[in-house]
Residue frames as qw, qx, qy, qz and C-alpha x, y, z in Angstrom:
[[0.651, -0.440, -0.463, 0.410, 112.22, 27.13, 97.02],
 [0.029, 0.917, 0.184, 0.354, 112.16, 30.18, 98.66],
 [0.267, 0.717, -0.403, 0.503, 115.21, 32.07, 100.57],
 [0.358, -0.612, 0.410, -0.574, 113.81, 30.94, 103.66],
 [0.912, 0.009, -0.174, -0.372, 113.42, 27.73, 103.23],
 [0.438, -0.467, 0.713, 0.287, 116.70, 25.23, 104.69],
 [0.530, 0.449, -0.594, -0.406, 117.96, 23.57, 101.95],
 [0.941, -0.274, 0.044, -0.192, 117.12, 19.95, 102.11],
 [0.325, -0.670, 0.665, 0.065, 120.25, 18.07, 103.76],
 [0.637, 0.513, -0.497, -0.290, 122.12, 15.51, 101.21],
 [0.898, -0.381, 0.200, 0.091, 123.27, 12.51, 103.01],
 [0.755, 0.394, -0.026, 0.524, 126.68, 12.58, 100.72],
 [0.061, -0.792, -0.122, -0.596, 126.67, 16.20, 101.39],
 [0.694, -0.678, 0.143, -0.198, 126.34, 15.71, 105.17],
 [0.926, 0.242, 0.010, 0.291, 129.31, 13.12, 104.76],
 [0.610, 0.549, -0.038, 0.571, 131.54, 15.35, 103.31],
 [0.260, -0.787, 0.084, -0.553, 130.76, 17.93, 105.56],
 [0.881, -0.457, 0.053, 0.107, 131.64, 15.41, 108.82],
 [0.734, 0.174, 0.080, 0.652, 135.35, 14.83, 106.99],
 [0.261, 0.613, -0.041, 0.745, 136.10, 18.24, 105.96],
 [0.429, -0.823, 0.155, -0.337, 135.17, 19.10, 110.07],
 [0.747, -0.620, 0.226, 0.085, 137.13, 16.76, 111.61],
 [0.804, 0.183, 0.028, 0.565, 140.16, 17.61, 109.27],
 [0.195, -0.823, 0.049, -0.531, 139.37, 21.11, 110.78],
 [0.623, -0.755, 0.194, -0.062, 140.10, 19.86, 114.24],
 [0.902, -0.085, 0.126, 0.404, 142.47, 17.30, 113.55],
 [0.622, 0.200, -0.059, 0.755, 144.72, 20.46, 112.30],
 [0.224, -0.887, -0.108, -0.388, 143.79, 23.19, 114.40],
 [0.869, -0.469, 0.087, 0.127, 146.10, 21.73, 117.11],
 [0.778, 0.297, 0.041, 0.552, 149.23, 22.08, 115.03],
 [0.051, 0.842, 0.049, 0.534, 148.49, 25.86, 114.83],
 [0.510, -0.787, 0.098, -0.332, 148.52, 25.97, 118.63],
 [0.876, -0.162, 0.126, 0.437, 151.75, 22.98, 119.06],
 [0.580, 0.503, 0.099, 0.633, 153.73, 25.78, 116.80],
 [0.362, -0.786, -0.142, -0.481, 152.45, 28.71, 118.78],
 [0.904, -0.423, -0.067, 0.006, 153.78, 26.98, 121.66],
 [0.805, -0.218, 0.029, 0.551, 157.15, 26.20, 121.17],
 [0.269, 0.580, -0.079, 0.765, 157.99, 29.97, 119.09],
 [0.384, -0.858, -0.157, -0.303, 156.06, 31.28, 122.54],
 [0.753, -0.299, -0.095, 0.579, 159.55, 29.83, 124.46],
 [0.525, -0.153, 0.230, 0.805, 161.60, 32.76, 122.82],
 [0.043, -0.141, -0.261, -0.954, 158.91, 35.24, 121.11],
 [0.178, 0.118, 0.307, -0.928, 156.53, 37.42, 122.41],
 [0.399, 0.417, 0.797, -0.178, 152.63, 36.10, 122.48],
 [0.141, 0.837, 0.092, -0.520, 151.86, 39.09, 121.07],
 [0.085, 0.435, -0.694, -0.568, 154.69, 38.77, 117.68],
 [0.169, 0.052, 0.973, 0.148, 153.37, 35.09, 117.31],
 [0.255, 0.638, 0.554, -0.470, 149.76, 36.34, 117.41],
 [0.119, 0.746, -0.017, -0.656, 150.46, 39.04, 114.83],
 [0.025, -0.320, 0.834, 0.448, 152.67, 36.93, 112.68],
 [0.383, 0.353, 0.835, -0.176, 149.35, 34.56, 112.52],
 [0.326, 0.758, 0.301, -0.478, 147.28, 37.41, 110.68],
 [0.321, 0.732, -0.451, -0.397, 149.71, 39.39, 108.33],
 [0.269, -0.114, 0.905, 0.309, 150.36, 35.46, 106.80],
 [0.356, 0.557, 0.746, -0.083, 147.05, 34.74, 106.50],
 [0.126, 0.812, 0.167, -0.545, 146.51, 37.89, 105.10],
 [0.118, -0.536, 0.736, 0.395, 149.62, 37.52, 103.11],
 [0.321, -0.228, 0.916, 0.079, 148.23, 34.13, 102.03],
 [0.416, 0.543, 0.720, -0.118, 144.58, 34.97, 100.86],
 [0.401, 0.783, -0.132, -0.457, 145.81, 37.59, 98.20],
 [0.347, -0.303, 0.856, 0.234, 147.90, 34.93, 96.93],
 [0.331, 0.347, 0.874, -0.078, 145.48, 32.62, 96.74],
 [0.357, 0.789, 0.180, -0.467, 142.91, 35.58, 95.17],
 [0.156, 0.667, -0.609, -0.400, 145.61, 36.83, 92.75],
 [0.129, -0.274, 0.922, 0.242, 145.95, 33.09, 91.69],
 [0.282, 0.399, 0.849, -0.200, 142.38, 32.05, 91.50],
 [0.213, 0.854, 0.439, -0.181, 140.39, 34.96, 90.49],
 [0.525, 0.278, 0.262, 0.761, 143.34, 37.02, 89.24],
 [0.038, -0.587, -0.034, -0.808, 142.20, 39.98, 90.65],
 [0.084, 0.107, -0.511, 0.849, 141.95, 41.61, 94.63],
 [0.346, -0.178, -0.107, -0.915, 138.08, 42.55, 94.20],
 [0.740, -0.299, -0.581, -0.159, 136.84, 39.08, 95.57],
 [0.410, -0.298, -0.575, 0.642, 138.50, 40.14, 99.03],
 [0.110, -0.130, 0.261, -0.950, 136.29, 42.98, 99.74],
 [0.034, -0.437, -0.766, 0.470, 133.35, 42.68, 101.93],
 [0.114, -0.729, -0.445, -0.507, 130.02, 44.51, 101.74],
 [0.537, -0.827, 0.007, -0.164, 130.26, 45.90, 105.23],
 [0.592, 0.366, -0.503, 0.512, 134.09, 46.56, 105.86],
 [0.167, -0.556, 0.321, -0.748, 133.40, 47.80, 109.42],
 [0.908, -0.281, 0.139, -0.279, 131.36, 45.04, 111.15],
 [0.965, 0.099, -0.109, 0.218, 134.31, 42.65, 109.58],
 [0.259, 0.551, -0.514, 0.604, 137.30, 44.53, 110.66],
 [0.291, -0.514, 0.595, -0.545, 135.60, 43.88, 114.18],
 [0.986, -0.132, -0.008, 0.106, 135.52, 40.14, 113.98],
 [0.778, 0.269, -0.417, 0.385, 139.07, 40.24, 112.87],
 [0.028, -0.630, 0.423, -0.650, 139.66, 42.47, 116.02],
 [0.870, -0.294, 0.191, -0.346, 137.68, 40.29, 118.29],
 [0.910, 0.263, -0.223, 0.229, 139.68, 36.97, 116.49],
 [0.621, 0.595, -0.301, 0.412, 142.74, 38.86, 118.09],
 [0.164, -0.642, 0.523, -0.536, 142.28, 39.27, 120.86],
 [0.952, -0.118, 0.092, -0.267, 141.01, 35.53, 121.45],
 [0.829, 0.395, -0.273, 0.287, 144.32, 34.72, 119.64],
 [0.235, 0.612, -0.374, 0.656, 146.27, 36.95, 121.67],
 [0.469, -0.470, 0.604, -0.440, 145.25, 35.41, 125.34],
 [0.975, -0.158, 0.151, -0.032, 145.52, 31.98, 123.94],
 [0.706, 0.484, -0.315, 0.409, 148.58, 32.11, 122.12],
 [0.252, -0.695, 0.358, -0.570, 149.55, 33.90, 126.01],
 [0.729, -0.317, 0.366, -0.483, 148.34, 31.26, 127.80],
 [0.957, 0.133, -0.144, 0.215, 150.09, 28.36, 125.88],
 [0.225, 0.790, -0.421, 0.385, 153.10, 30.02, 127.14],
 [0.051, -0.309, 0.792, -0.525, 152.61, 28.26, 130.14],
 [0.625, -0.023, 0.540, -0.564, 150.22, 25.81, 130.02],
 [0.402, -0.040, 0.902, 0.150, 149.39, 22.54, 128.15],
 [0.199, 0.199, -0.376, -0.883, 147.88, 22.86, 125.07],
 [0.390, -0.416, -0.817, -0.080, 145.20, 19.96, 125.95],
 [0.219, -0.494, -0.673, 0.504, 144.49, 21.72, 129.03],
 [0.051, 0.414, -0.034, -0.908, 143.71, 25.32, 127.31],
 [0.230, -0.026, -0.730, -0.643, 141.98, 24.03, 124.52],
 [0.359, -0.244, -0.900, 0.050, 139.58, 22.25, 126.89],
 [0.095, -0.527, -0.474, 0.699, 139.13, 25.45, 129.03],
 [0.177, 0.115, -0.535, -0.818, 138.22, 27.04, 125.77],
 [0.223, -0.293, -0.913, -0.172, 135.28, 24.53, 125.09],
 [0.017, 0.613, 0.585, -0.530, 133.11, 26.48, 127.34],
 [0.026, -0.272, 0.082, 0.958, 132.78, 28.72, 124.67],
 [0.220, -0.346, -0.865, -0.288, 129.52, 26.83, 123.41],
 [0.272, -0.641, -0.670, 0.257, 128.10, 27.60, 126.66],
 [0.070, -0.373, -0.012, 0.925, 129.04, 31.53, 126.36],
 [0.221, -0.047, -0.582, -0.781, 127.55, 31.60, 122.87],
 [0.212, -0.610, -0.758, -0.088, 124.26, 30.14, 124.26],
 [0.156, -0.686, -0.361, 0.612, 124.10, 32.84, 127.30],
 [0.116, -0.428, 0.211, 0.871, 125.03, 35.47, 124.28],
 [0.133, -0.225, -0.692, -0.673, 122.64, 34.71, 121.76],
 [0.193, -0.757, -0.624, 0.008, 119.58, 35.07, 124.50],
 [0.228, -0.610, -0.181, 0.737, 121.01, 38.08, 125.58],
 [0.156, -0.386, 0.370, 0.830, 122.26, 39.77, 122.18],
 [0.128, 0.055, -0.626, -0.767, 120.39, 38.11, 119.62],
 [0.518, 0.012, 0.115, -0.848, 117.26, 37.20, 121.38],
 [0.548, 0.029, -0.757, -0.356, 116.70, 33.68, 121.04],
 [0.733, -0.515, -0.055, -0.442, 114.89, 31.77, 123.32],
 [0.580, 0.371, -0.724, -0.026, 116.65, 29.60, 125.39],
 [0.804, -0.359, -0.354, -0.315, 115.31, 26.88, 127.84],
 [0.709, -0.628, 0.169, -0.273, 115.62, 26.02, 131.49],
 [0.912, -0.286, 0.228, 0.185, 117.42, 22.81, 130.48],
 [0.797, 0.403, -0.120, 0.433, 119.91, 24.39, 127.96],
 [0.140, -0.812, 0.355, -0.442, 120.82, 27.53, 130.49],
 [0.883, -0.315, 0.332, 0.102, 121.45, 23.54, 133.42],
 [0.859, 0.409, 0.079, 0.300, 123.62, 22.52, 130.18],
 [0.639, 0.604, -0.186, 0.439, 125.68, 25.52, 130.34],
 [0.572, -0.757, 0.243, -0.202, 125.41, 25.72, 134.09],
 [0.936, -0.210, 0.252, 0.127, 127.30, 21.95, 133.97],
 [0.745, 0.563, 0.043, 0.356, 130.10, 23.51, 131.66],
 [0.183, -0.838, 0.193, -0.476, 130.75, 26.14, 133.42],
 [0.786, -0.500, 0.364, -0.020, 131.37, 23.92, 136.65],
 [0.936, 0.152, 0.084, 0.306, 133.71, 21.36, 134.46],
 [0.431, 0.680, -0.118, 0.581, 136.01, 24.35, 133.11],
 [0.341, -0.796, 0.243, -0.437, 136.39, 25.32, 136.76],
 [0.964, -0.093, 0.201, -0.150, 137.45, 22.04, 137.36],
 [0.687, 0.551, 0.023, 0.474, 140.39, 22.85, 135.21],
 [0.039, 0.814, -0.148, 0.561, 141.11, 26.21, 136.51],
 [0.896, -0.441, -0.039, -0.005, 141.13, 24.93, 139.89],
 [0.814, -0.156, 0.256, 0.497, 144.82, 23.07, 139.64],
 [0.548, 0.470, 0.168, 0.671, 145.76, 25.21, 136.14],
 [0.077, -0.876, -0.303, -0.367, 145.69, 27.99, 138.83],
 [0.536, -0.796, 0.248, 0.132, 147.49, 27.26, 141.32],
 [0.852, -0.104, 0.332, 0.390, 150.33, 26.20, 139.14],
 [0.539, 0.424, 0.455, 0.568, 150.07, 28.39, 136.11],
 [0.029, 0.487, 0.753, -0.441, 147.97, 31.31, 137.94],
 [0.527, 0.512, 0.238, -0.635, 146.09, 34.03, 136.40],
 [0.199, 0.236, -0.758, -0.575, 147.67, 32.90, 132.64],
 [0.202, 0.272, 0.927, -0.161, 144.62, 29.55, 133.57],
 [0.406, 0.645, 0.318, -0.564, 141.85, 32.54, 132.72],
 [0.055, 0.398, -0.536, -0.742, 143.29, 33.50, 129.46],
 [0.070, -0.177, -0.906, -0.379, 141.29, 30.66, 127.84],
 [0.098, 0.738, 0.579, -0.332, 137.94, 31.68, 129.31],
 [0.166, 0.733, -0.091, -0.654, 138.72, 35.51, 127.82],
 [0.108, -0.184, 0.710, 0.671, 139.30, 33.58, 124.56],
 [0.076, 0.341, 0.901, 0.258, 135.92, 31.86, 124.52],
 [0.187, 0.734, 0.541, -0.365, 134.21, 34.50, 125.47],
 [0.013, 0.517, -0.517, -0.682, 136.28, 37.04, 122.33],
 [0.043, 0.134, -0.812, -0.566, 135.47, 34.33, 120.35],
 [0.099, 0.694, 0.690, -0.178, 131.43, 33.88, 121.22],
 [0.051, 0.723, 0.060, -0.686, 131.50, 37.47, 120.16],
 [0.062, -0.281, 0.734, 0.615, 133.29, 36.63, 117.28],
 [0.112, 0.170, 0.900, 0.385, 130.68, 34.29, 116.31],
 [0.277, 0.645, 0.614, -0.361, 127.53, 36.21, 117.03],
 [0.237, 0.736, -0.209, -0.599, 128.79, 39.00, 114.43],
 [0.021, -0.161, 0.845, 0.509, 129.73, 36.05, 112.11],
 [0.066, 0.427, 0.892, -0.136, 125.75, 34.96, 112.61],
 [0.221, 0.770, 0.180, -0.571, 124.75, 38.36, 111.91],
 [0.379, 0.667, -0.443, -0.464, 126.66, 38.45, 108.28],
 [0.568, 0.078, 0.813, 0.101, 126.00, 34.92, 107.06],
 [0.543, 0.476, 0.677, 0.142, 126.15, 34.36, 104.02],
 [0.069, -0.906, 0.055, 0.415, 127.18, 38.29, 103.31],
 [0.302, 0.781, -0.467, -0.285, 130.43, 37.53, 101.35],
 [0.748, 0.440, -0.488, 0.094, 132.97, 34.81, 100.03],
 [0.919, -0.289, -0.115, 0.242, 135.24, 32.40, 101.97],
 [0.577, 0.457, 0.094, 0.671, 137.94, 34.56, 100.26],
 [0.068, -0.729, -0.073, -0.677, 136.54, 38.05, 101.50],
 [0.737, -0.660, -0.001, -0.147, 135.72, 36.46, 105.10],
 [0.775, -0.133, -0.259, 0.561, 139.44, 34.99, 105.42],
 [0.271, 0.552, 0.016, 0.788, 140.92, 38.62, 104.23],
 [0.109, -0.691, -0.048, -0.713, 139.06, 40.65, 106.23],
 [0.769, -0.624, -0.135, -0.030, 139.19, 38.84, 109.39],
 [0.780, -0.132, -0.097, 0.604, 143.15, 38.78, 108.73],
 [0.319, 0.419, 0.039, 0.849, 143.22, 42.44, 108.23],
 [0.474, -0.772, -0.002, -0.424, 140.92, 43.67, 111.01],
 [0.843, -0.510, -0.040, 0.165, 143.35, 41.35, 113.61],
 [0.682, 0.189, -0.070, 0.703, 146.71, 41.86, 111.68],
 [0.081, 0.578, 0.037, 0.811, 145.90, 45.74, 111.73],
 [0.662, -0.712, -0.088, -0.219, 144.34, 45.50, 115.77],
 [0.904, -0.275, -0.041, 0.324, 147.80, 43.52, 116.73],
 [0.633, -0.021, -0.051, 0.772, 150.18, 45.69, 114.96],
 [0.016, 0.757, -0.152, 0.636, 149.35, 48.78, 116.46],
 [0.761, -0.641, 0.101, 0.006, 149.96, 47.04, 119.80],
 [0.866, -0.051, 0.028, 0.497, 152.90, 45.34, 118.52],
 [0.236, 0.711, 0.182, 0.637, 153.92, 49.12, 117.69],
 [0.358, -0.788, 0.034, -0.500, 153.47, 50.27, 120.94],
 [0.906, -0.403, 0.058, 0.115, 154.70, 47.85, 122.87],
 [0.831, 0.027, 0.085, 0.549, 157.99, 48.08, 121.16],
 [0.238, 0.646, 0.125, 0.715, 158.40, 51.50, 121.02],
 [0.441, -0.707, 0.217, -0.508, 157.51, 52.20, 124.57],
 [0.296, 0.266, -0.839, 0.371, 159.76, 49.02, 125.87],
 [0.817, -0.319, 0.006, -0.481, 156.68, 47.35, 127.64],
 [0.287, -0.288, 0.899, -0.163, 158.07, 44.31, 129.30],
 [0.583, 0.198, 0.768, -0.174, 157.31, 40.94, 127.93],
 [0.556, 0.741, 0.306, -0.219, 156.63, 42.65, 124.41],
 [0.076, 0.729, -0.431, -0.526, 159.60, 43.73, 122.90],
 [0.802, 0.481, -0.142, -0.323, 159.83, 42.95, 119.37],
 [0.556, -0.362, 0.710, 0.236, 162.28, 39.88, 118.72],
 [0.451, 0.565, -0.482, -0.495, 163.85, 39.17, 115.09],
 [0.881, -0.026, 0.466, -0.080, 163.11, 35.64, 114.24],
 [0.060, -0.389, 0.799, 0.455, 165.50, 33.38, 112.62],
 [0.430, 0.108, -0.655, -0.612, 164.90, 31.60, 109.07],
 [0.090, -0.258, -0.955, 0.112, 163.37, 28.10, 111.59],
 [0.010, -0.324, -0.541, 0.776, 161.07, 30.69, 113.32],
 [0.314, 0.310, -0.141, -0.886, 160.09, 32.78, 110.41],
 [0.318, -0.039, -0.915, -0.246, 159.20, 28.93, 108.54],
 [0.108, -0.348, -0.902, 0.233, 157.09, 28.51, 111.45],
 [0.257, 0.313, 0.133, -0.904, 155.32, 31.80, 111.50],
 [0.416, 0.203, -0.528, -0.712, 154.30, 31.49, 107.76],
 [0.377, -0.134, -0.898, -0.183, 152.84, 27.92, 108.73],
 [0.134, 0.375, 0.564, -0.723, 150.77, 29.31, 111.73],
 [0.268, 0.463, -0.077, -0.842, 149.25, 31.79, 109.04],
 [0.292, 0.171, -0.864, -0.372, 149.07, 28.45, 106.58],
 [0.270, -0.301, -0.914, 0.039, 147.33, 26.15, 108.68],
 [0.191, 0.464, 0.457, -0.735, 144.85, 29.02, 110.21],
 [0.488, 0.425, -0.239, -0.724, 143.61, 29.70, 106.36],
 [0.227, -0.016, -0.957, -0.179, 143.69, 25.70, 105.92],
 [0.175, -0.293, -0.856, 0.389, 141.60, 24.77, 109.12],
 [0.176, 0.430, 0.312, -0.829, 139.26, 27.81, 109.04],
 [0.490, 0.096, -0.544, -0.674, 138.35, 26.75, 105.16],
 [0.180, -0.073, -0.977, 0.086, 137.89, 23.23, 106.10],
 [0.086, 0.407, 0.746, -0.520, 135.52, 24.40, 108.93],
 [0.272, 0.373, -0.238, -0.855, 133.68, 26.85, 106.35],
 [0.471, 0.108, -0.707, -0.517, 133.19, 24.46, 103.87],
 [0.058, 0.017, -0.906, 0.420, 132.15, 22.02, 106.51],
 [0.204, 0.380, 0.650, -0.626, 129.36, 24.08, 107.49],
 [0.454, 0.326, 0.292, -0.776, 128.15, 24.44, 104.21],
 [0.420, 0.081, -0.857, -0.287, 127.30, 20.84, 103.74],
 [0.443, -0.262, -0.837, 0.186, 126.08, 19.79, 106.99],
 [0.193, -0.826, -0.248, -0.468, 124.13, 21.34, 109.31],
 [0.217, 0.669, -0.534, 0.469, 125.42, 22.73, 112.54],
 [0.612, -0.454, 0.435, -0.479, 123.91, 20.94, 114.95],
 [0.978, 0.091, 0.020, 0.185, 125.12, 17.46, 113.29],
 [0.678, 0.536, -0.228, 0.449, 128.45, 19.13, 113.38],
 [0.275, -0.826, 0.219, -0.441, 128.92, 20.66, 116.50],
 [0.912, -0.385, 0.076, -0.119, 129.59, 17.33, 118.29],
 [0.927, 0.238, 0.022, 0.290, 132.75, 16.87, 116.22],
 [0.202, 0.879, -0.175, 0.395, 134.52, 19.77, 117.44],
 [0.780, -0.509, 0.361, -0.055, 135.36, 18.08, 120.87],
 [0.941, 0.317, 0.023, 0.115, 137.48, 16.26, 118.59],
 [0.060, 0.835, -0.392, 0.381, 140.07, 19.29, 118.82],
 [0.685, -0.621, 0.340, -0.172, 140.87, 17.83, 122.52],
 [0.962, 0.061, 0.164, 0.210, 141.68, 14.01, 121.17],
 [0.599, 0.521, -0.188, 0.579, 144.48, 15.75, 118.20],
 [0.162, 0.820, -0.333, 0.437, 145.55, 18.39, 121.06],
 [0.842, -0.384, 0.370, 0.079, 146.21, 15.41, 123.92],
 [0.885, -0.050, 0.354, 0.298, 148.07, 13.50, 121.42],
 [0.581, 0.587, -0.120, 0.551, 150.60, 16.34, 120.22],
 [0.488, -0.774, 0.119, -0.386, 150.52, 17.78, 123.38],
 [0.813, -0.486, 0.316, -0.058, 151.91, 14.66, 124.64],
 [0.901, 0.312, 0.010, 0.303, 154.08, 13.76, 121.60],
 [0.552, 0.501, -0.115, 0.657, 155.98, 16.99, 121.50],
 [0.251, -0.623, 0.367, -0.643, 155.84, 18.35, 125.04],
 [0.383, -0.098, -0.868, 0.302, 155.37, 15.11, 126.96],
 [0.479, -0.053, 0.279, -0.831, 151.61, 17.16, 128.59],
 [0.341, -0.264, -0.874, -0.225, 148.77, 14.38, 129.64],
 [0.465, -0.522, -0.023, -0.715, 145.74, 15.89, 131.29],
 [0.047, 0.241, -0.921, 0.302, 145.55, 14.70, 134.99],
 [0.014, 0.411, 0.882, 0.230, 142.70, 13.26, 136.36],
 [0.045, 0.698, 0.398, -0.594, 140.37, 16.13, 137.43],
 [0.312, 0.370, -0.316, -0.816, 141.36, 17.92, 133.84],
 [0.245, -0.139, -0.843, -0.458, 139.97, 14.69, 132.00],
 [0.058, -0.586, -0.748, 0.307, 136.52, 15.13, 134.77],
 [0.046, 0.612, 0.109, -0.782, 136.52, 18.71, 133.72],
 [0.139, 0.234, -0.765, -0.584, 137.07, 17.85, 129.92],
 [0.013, -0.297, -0.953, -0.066, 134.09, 15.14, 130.60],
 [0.146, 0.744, 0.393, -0.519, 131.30, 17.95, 132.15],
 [0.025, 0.452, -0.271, -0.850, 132.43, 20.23, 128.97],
 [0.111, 0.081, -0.886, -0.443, 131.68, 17.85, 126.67],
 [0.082, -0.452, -0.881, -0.114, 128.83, 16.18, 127.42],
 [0.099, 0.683, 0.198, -0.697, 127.15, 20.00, 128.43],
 [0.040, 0.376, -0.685, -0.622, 128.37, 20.73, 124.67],
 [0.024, -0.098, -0.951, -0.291, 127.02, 17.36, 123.36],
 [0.171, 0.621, 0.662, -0.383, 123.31, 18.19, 125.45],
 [0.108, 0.668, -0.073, -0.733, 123.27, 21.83, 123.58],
 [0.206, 0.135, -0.710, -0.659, 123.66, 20.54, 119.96],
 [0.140, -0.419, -0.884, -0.154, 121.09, 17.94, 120.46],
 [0.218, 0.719, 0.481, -0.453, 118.79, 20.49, 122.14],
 [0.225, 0.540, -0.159, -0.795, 119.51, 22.73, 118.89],
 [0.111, 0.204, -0.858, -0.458, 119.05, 20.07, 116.87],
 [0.107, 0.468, 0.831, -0.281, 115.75, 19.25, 118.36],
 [0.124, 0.711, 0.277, -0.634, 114.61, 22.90, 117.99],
 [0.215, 0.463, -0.462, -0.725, 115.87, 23.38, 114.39],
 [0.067, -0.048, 0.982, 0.170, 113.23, 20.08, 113.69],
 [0.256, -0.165, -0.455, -0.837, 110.42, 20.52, 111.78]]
């Protein structure tokens, strides 16, 4: 079989791959419930940082324990991957902003549009073709997420955008991850994404505290705080393997559907530990996302058929 060839899909294989995504979502939500409640009392911007320099913190560990040696965390191309992890940070850094004041169902949901970015960005950037009805698809996403904004504006205002500037940070994110498939290790890809954000954040966090920006100054977390940091940084190198491994069992367009899944776990911590329940216009806005979403996989899934 020849490099170019897909590999044929395994039912088992596929399987596994389904699980190992939706134990991605199902804990991606934590990350952002933690995020949340440190955001009450520390800066988006600490919480954001603190995310990275774990992770970072967490995949030489790991390395050092596994492989016994550092040299599996380096990348063939350190430059392209320092700017995912920069990109990654600043997505982190206007959502982790934007849970400050807003429900973590309802941000997560304005997020979701970031399918429909990545479509508009891959005809633009990478040139793919893309059809009348999937450009309607991301026309009908687009409308839903406004649907959201709407209310999360007048209540919350501009902080509502923040989630749009994530998805579109993170569409970025992923075309440059689509350009270096398959490039390096799970290991190398955690690393360097945590060292291109940790090392993007703390020279803000650096500035910010040094020039007495409002809203930034650095705050010393106690031992509860610091517990939660380290688990931010924990469950971002959990949930980001999961999804990894995920994708290479199954293919993406049988996975793609299962990401929507995020919503379900971030309603129902949302509501456990903040008493937040989307009203009804966010669960009509949440409905257009989806199913726009749901149209797009199946058209890629059409197109990636022999």
């Amino acid at each position: 079989m020849s490099a170019q060839e897909p590999r044929p899909d395994k039912p088992k294989e596929v399987f596994q791959g389904i699980l190992f995504m939706i134990a991605g979502m199902g804990v991606v939500p934590v990350m952002d419930v933690l995020a949340k409640v440190l955001a009450g009392h520390i800066p988006a911007l600490e919480v954001s940082f603190a995310r990275f320099f774990f992770q970072a913190l967490i995949t030489m560990i790991i390395a050092l324990v596994w492989t016994r040696s550092l040299s599996t965390l380096r990348p063939q191309r350190w430059g392209v991957n320092l700017l995912r992890g920069a990109l990654l940070s600043g997505a982190t850094l206007a959502f982790f902003t934007a849970l400050k004041v807003m429900p973590v169902a309802d941000a997560i949901a304005i997020f979701f549009v970031e399918p429909m970015i990545l479509t508009a960005l891959s005809a633009v950037i990478l040139k793919e073709t893309v059809g009348l009805r999937r450009w309607a698809a991301v026309a009908v996403g687009l409308l839903g997420a406004m649907l959201i904004v709407r209310p999360s504006f007048a209540a919350f205002g501009a902080s509502a955008l923040l989630p749009l500037v994530t998805a579109t940070l993170f569409a970025f994110y992923l075309i440059i991850t689509r350009k270096l498939a398959g490039e390096d290790s799970l290991l190398s890809m955690q690393f360097t994404t945590a060292l291109g954000g940790g090392g993007t954040l703390g020279v803000v966090l650096l500035v910010a505290a040094t020039t007495g920006i409002g809203g930034f100054e650095l705050v010393i977390p106690d031992n509860l705080d610091l517990l939660m940091m380290v688990s931010i940084g924990l469950i971002s190198f959990i949930s980001h393997g999961f999804i990894v491994r995920a994708f290479a069992l199954a293919p993406a367009s049988v996975l793609a559907p299962f990401n929507y899944l995020e919503i379900v776990s971030a309603t129902l911590l949302g509501y456990l530990v903040f008493r937040d329940f989307p009203d009804l216009p966010t669960w009509g806005g949440i409905a257009l996302i989806v199913a726009s979403g749901l149209y797009i996989a199946h058209r890629e899934r059409l197109r990636a058929a022999p």
